[in-house]
N, C-alpha and C positions, 0 to 999 in steps of 0.2 A: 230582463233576464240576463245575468253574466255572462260570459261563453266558457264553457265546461275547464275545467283545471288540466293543463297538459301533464300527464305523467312525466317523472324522469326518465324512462326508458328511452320514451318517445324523444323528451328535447335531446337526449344522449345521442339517441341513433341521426337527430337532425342535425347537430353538431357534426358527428362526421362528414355527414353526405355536404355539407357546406364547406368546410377549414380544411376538410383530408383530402376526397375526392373530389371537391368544388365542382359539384355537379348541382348543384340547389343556389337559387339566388339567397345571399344573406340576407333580405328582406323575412323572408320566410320563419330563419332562425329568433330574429328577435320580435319578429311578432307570436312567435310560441314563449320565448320568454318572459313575455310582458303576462303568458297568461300559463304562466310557472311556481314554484317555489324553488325558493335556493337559501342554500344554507350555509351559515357563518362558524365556523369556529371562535368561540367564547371560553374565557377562563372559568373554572369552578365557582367566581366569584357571582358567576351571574346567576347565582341560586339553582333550586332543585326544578324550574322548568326546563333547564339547559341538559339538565341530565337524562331529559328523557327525551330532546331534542321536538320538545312543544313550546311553542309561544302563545302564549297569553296576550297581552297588549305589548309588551315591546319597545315602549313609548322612551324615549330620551336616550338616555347613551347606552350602548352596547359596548360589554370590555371585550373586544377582539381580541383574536391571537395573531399576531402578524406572524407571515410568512417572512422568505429572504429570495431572492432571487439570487442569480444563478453568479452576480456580482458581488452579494452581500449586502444588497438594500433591501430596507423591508418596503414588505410591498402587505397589502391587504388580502388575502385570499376569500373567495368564493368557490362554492361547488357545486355541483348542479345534484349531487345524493348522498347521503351519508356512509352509502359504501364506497365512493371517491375519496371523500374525507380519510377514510381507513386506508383505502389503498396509495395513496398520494402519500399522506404525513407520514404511514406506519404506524400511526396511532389512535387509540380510541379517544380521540377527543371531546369533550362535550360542544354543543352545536343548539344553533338558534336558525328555525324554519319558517319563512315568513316569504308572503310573496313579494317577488322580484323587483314592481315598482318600490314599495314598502323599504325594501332592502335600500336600494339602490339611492333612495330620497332619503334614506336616513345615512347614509354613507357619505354620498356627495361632496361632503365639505369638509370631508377628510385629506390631509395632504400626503398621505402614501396612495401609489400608485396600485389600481385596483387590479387584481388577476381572477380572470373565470376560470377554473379547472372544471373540467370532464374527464371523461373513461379514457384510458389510454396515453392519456399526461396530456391532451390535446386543451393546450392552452390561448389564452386571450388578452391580451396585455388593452385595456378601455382604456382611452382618454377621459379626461374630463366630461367634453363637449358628447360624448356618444352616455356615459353614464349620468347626467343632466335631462336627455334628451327620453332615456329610457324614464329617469324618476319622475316626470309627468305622465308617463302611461305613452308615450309616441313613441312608433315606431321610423327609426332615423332611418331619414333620406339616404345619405354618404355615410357610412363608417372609416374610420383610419385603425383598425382593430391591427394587428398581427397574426396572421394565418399561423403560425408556427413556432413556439420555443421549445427549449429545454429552461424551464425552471428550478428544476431543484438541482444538486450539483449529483451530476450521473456522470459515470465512465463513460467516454466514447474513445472508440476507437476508429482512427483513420487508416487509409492504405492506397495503395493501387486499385482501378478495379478490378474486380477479377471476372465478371458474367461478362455473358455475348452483348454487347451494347451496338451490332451493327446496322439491325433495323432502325433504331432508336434514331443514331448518329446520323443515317440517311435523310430519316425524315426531316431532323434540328436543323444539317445542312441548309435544307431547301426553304425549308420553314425564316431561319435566320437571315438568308441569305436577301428576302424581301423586308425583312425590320431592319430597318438602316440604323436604329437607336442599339443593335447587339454585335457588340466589336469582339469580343469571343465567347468561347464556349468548353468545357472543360468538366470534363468525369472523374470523382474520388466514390471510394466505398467506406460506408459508416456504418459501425455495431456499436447499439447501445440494448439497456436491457428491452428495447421493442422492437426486437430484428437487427437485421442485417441488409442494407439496403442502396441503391443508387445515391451519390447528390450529386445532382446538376449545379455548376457553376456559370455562373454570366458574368462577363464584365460589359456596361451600357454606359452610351455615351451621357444618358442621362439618368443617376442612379437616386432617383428621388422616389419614394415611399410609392405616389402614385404611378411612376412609371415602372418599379418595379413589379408591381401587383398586374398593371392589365400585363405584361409582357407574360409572367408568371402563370394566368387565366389562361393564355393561349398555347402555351407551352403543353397546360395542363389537358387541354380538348383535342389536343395532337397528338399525345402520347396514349388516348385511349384508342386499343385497337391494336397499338404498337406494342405496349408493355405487359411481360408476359403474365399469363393471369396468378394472380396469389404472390405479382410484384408490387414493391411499392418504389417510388422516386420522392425525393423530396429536390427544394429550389432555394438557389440562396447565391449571393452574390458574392464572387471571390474575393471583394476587398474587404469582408468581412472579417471576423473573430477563425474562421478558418484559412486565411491568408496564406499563413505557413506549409499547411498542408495539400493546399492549389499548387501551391509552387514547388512542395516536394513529390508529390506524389499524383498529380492531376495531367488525364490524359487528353491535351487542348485536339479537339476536330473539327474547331470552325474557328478562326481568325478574319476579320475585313480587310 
């Protein structure tokens, strides 16, 4: 007997509580997805099942629509419902629904880089090795995913902060002051169209993928309790694509 079909809602609402709140092990997420459907944007070309976003057999190539990321590459989009689809592109696209192994084995050997969209632009940049891993039906040991983009090309705007950050900043102090890998630390405020909201800045003596993420984890379990409720924080490292804005307008209250 299968194991029942995970609704979108459901993988929607496990998506956040994993990549937003990181309160859920991502083990969790991708064994709901492996027993999902997810849906491809397809050109009119792929005939009248696509328009009614049914798949039939599915079998051999699918004419995607590539997306672009946020540099101008295309990159391959996925969604996890067809009202993402609509709220992400802005538009009614036609769409091909097949589950996620399915998908993901017939994708695979594509050379654009694959993006999972969800509700709230909460995106996923897969590797290779994690979208291989899923098209046999397994669920992956390690992932190297990306908790966090901007994908499409959205206004942000930077600044000063402007909220109370002095509970926060106590706690980072104490907190930082035992991670000998976090040589400072640094508050900017960002509006885009999903709020208005904290970003924490780090710079680490070791700024490699994996040590940015546990540092990131623990940052994340520290500030529940501190951060006031119906706030959000997001994390990101100052040498980053926000560089400029660390250094124009970032209020540093932890240095080693």
């Amino acid at each position: 007997m299968e194991p029942p079909l995970i609704p979108a809602d459901a993988l929607e609402g496990l998506m956040k509580k994993v990549f937003v709140d990181m309160a859920v092990d991502p083990g969790l997420f991708w064994d709901a997805i492996l027993r999902a459907h997810l849906f491809v944007p397809v050109s009119k070309a792929a005939g009248p099942e696509a328009e009614s976003g049914v798949d039939s057999e599915a079998e051999g190539e699918i004419p995607v629509v590539l997306g672009r990321d946020a540099k101008g590459n295309d990159v391959l989009w996925l969604f996890t419902s067809p009202k993402v689809i609509e709220e992400y592109t802005e538009q009614k696209l036609p769409y091909l629904e097949l589950p996620s192994p399915k998908i993901f084995s017939t994708v695979k050997h594509l050379k654009y880089p694959i993006v999972l969209i969800g509700p709230g632009q909460v995106t996923l940049e897969m590797d290779s090795a994690l979208v291989g891993t899923l098209s046999e039906g397994r669920v992956p040991e390690k992932t190297e995913e990306n908790i966090r983009y901007i994908a499409k090309e959205t206004q942000v705007m930077v600044g000063a902060p402007m909220e109370d950050r002095a509970p926060l900043e106590n706690k980072f102090r104490e907190l930082f002051g035992a991670q000998e890998v976090v040589l400072e630390a640094s508050f900017i405020q960002v509006s885009d169209d999903t709020g208005t909201r904290l970003l924490l800045g780090l710079k680490l003596k070791d700024e490699s993928k994996d040590e940015f993420r546990r540092v990131a984890h623990i940052v994340a379990n520290a500030a529940e309790g501190v951060l006031d409720k119906g706030k959000t924080m997001d994390i990101t490292l100052m040498s980053g694509s926000l560089k400029e804005a660390f250094e124009k307008y970032g209020i540093v209250f932890f240095k080693r």
